[in-house]
C-alpha positions in Angstrom: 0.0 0.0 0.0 1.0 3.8 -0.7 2.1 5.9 2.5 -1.2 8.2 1.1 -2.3 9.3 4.2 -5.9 8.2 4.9 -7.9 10.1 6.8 -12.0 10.0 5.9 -15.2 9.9 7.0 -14.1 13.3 9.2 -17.1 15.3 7.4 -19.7 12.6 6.3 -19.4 10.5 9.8 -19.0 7.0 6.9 -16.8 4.1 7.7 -14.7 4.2 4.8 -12.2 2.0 5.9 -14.8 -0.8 5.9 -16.6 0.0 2.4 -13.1 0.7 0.7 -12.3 -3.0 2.0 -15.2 -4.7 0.5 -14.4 -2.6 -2.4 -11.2 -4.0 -3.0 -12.4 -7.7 -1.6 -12.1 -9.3 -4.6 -8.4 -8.1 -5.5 -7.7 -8.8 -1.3 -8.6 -12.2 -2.1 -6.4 -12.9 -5.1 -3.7 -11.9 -3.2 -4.6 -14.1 -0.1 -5.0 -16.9 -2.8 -1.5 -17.1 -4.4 0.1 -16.5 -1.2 -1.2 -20.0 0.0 -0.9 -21.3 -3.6 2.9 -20.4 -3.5 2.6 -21.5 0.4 1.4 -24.5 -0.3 4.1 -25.4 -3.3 7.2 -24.5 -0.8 5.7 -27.2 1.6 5.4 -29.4 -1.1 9.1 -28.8 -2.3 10.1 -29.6 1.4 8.0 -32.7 1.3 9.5 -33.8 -2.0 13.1 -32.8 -0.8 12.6 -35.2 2.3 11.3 -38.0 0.3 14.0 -37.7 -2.0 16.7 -37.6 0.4 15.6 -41.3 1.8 15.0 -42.7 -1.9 18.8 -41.1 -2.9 20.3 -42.4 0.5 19.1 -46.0 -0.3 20.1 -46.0 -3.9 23.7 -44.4 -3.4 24.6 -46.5 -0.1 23.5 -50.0 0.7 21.8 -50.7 -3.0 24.6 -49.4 -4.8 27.0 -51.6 -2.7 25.2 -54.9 -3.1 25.5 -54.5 -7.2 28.7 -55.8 -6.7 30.1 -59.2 -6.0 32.7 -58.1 -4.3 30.4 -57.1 -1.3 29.8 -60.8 -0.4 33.0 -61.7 0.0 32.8 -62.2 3.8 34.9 -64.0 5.2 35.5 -65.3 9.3 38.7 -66.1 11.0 39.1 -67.5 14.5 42.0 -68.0 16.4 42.6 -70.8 19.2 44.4 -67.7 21.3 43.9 -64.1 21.8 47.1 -63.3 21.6 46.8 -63.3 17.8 43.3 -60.8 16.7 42.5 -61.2 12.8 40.1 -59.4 10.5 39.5 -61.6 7.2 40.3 -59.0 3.6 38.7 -59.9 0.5 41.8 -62.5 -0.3 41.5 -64.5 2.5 41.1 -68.2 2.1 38.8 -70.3 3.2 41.1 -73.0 5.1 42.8 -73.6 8.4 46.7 -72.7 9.5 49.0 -71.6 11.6 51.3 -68.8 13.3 53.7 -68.5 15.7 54.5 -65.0 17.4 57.9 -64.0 18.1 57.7 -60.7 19.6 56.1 -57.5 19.8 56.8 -54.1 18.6 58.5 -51.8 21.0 59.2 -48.2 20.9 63.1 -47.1 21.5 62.5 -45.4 25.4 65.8 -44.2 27.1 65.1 -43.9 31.2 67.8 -40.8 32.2 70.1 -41.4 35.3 69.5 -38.7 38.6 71.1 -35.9 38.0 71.8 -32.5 40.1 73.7 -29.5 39.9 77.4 -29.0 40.4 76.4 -28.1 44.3 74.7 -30.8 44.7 71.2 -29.2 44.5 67.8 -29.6 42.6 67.3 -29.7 38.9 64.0 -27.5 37.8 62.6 -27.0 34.2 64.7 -23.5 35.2 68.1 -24.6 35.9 70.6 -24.0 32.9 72.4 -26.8 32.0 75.8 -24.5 32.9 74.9 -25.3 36.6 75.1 -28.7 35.8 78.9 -28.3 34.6 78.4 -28.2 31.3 80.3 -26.3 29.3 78.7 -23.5 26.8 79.1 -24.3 23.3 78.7 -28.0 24.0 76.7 -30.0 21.2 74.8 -33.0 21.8 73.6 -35.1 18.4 70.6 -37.0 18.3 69.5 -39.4 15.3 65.9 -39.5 15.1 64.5 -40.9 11.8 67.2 -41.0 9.3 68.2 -37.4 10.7 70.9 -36.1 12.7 70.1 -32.9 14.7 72.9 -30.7 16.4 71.6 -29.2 19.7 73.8 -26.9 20.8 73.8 -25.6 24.6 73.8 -21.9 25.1 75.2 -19.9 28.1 71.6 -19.6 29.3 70.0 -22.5 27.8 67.5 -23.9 30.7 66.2 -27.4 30.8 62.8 -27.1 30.0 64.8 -25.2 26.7 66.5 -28.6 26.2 63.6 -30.5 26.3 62.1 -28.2 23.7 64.7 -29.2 21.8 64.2 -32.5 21.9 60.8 -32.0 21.4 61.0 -30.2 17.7 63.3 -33.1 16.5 60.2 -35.4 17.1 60.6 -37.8 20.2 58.5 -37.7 23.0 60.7 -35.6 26.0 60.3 -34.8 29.6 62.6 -34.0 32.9 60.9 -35.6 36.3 61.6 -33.2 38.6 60.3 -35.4 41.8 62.6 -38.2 40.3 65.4 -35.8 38.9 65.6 -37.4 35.9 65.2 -37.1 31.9 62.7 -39.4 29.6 63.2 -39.5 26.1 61.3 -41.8 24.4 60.2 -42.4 20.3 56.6 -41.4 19.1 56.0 -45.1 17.0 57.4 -48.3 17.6 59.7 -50.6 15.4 63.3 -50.0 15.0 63.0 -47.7 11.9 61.5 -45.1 14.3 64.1 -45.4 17.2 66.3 -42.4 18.1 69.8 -42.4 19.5 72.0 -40.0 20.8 75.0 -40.0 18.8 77.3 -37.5 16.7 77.4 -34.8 18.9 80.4 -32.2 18.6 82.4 -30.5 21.1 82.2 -31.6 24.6 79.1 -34.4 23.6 79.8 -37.3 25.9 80.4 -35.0 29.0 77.0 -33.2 28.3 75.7 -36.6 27.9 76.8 -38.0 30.7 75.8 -34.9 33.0 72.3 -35.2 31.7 72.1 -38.5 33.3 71.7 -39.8 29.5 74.5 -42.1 28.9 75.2 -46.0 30.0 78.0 -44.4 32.2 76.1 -42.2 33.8 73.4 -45.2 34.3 70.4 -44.7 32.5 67.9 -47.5 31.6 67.9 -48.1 27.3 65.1 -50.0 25.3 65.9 -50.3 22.1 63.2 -50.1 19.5 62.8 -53.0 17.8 59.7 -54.6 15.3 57.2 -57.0 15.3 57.7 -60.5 13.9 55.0 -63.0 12.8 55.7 -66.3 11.5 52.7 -67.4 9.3 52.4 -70.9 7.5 56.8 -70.6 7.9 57.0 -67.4 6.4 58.2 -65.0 8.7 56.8 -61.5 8.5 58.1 -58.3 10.2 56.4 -55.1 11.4 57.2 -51.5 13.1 54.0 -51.7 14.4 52.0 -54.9 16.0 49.7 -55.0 13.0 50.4 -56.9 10.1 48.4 -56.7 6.2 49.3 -59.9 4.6 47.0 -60.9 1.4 44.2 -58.2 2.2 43.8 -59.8 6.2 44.7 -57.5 9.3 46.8 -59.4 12.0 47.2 -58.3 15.1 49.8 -59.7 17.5 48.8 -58.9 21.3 51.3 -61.1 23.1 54.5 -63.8 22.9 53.3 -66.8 23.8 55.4 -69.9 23.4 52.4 -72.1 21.9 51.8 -72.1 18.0 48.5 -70.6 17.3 46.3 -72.0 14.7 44.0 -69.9 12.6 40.6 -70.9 11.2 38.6 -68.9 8.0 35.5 -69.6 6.6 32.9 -68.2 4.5 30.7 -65.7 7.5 27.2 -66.8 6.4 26.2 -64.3 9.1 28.0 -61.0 7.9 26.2 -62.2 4.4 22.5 -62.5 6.0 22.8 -59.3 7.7 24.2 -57.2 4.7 21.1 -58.5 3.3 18.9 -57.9 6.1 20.3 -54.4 6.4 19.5 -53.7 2.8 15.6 -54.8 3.4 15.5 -53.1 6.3 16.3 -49.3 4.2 14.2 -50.4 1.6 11.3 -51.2 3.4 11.9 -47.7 5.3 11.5 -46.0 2.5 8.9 -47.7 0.7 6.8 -47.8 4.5 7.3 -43.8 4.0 6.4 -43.3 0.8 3.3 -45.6 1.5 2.4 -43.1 4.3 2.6 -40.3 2.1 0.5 -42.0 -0.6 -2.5 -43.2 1.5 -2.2 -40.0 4.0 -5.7 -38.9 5.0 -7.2 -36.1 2.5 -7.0 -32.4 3.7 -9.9 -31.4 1.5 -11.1 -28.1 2.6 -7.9 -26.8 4.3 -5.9 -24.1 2.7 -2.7 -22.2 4.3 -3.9 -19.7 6.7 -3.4 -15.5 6.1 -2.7 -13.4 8.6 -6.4 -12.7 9.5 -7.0 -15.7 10.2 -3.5 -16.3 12.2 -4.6 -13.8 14.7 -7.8 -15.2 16.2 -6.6 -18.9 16.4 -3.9 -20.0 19.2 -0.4 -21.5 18.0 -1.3 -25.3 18.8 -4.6 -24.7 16.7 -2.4 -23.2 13.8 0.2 -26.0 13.8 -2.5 -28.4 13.8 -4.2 -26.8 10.5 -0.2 -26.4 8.9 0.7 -30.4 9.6 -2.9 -31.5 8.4 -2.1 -29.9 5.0 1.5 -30.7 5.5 0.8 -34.4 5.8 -1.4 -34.7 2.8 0.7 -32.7 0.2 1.6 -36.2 -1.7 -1.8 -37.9 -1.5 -2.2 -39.9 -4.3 0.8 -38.3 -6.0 1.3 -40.0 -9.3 5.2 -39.3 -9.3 5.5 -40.9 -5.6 3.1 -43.8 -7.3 5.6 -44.0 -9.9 8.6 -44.6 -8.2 7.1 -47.1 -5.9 5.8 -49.0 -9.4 9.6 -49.2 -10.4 10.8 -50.5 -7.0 8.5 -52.8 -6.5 8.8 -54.0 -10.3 12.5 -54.9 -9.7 12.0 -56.5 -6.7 9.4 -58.7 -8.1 10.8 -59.5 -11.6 12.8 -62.8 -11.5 16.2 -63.2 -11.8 18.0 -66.0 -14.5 20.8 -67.9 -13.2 22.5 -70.1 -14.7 19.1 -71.1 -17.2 16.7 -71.0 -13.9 14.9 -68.3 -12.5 14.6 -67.1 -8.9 12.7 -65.4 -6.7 13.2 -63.2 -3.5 10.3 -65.8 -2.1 13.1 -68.5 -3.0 15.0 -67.5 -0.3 12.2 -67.0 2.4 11.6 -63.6 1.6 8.2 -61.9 0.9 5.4 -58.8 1.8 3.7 -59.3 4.7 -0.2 -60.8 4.4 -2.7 -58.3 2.5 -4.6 -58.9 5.9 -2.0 -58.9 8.5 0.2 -55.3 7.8 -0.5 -52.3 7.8 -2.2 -50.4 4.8 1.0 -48.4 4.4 3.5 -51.1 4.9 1.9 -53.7 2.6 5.5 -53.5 0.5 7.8 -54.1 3.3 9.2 -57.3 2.8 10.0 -60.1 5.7 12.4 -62.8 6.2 11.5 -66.3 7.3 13.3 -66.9 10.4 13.9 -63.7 11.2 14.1 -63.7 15.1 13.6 -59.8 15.5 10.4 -59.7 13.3 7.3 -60.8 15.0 5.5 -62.0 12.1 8.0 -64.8 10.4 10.2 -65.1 13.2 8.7 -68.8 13.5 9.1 -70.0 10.0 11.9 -71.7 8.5 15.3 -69.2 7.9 16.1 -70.3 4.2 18.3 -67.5 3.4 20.9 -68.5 5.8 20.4 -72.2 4.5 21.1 -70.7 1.3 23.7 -68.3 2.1 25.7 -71.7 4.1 24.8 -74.3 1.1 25.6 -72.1 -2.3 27.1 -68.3 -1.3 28.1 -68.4 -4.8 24.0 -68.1 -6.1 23.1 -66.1 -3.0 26.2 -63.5 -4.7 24.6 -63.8 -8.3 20.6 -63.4 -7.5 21.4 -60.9 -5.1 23.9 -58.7 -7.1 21.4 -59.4 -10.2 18.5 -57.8 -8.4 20.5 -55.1 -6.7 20.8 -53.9 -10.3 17.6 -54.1 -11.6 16.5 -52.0 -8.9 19.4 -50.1 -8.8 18.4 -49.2 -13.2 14.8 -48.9 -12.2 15.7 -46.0 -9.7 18.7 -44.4 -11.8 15.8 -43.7 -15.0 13.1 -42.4 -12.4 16.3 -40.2 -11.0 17.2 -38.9 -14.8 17.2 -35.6 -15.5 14.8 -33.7 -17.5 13.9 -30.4 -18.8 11.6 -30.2 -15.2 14.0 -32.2 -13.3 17.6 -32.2 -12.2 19.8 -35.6 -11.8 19.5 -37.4 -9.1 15.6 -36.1 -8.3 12.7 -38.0 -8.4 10.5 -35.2 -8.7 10.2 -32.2 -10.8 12.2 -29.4 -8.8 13.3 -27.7 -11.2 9.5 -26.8 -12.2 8.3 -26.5 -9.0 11.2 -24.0 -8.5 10.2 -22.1 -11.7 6.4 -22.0 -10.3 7.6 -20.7 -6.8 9.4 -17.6 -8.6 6.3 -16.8 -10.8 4.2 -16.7 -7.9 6.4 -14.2 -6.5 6.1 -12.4 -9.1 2.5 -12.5 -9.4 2.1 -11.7 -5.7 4.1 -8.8 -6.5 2.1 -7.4 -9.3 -1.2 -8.2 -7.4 -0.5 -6.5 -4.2 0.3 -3.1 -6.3 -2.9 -3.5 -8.4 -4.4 -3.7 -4.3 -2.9 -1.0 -3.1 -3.3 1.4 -6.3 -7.3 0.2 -6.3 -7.4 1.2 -2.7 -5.4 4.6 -3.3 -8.0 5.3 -5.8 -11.2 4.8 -4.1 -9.4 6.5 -1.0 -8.9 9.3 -3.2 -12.6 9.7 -4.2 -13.1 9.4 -0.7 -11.2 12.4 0.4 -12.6 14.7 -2.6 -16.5 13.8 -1.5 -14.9 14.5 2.5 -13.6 17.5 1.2 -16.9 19.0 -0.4 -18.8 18.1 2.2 -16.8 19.8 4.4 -16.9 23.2 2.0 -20.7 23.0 2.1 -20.7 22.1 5.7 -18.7 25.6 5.9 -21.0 27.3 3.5 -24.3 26.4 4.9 -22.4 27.6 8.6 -21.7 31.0 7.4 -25.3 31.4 5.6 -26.6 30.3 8.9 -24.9 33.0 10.9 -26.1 36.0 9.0 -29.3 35.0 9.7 -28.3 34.6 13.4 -27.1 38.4 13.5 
């Protein structure tokens, strides 16, 4: 509306607000009417965007995984001691063998001897090294890592300066001030990563041996040293205790004297549950998308305007939002035709080997038309499943399959993954109304959204110019009256004289 300053019915003694308002009723309305409209499409788009997100987080994760052979390849490996832990790779063979654990990996640790200052008194992170008798200008070498870094010690250099020092070459460092002592250790284990002092210039070993750091001075030395796995008589070294031999992860834990044997087999169970896993997404958002579909109707209920805001309470206006909100794809033929396409692929049959199989092959199926829910009537169910109420007593046949033939469990399942997987990918194309990835038509709801804006735009100015102008006429009738009112006043006092 203009900032036309409105003030009528001074003269006359009419409501003019109220008649200019039903005057401009019908334009108020059109306004009020594409504001929901465009209201209602933004809800939509956050209905659809919500929908989407489940159907994309199914097709990109576990359905995109299962396409491929390679995800079956579980595999189990036990060990007749905990001191060997092993995680089966894709190469691991089925079989049984042995290992034998020689030692562990350590990390190179050097225990300083108690020192003090030439006095005989304390050593603090503050005492230069000169009160210890070292001589300025000394240089201490340490090899850390294939490097050989010069620490030189300065007039005024203080212990907690040294063990700076030690610090940026890249072993671990302290000084013990209860104990009086320095510990220097390496940050991994395995020899490759152990540190030695060594290579020092002037005056070295006598700062050594002052710092308590030296074998004459009586410090305690672990060496580090690797890891060593004997497996099947090949012998196997590590820096660290774990160990990646043919795709498996070994972990040694402890030396024990006994020879360990190790045990893998095909995991039927790791199988069943990628499987169960997959039907459990699916069935989520198939159960959601059935929700949506069959949601009650919201016939009668449009987005609210401001008016009509004001004289209801906040509960009562969330209540009117969410039962519009929860019917927006009701009966949605896009929503119908992506459920079409899932279920198609999960139905059709797969051809193995010159036979055909079916998900109900392997003890899977919907629930009964009579026993499920209207909106999860697409869920599927496997026999045996102990944590689902209605087949947990039937026979389990998909891990009878999975133990007898893996190799057909791999092909029917990987087969149908990709059916469904195609189905999905063509009802996610792009198009001229929708971008990739989107099973709905965003990019025309987004073009709708802006010409509403627009058209909200151009209708509120056609309001406030229809108001403007009947205000207008308004004010020129208030403003005769008033002259005549004036008139008629000033005839009337002559009389009165």
């Amino acid at each position: 509306m203009s900032d036309l300053m409105r003030l009528t019915g001074l003269s006359s003694g009419m409501d003019t607000e109220s008649i200019v308002s039903a005057l401009v009723s019908g334009k108020k309305t059109k306004v009020d009417e594409a504001k929901q409209a465009q209201q209602k499409l933004e809800w939509t788009q956050d209905a659809w965007k919500d929908m989407n997100s489940k159907i994309y987080g199914l097709y990109s994760g576990k359905l995109s995984a299962m396409r491929f052979s390679t995800a079956y390849n579980k595999k189990s490996t036990k060990t007749s001691n905990s001191a060997l832990s092993v995680v089966s790779g894709e190469g691991a063979v089925n079989g049984s063998y042995t290992a034998k654990i020689n030692s562990l990996a350590k990390a190179g640790y050097l225990t300083g001897a108690e020192i003090s200052t030439t006095d005989g008194g304390k050593v603090t992170k503050d005492t230069k090294l000169t009160e210890l008798g070292i001589s300025a200008g000394s240089t201490i070498g340490i090899q850390y890592k294939g490097k050989t870094t010069q620490i030189e010690i300065g007039e005024d250099m203080t212990m907690g300066q040294f063990v700076n020092k030690l610090k940026e070459v890249g072993v671990n460092a302290s000084f013990d001030e209860g104990n009086q002592r320095l510990f220097v250790s390496a940050k991994e284990t395995g020899a490759a990563n152990d540190f030695l002092f060594a290579g020092g210039g002037a005056n070295s070993t006598d700062a050594l041996n002052k710092l308590g750091l030296t074998a004459k001075a009586g410090s305690t030395r672990i060496k580090g040293s690797d890891a060593e796995l004997v497996l099947n008589g090949a012998t196997f070294k590590s820096s660290s205790n774990v160990f990646t031999i043919n795709g498996s992860t070994y972990t040694v834990n402890a030396v024990v004297d006994e020879e360990i044997s190790i045990t893998t087999e095909n995991d039927t169970s790791g199988v069943y549950g990628m499987v169960k896993d997959f039907l459990k997404e699916y069935n989520d958002v198939m159960n959601a998308m059935g929700k949506s579909y069959n949601a009650n109707s919201a016939k009668g209920y449009e987005p609210l305007t401001d008016e009509q805001k004001e004289a209801m309470t906040e509960k009562q206006i969330e209540d009117w939002e969410d039962k519009i909100k929860n019917s927006l794809l009701r009966k949605d033929s896009t929503l119908s035709g992506v459920m079409n396409a899932m279920r198609s692929a999960m139905n059709q049959g797969v051809e193995i080997d010159g036979k055909t199989y079916y998900l109900s092959d392997f003890g899977i199926a919907t629930g009964n038309y009579f026993e499920v829910d209207e909106n999860e009537r697409y869920a599927y169910h496997i026999d045996g499943d102990s944590e689902d109420g209605l087949t947990s007593g039937k026979t389990d046949k998909l891990k009878a399959a999975i133990a007898a033939d893996p190799e057909l469990v791999t092909k029917f399942f990987t087969k149908l993954s990709q059916n469904l997987y195609d189905n999905m990918t063509d009802k996610m194309a792009s198009s001229d109304y929708s971008s990739i990835y989107k099973v709905y038509n965003d990019k025309k709801m987004k073009s709708d959204y802006d010409k509403y804006s627009k058209d909200i735009k151009n209708l509120e100015k056609k309001l406030s110019e229809a108001e403007d102008r009947y205000y207008k006429k308004f004010a020129a009738m208030e403003k005769a009256m008033a002259q005549l009112n004036s008139s008629g006043n000033a005839i009337s006092g002559l009389f009165q004289m």
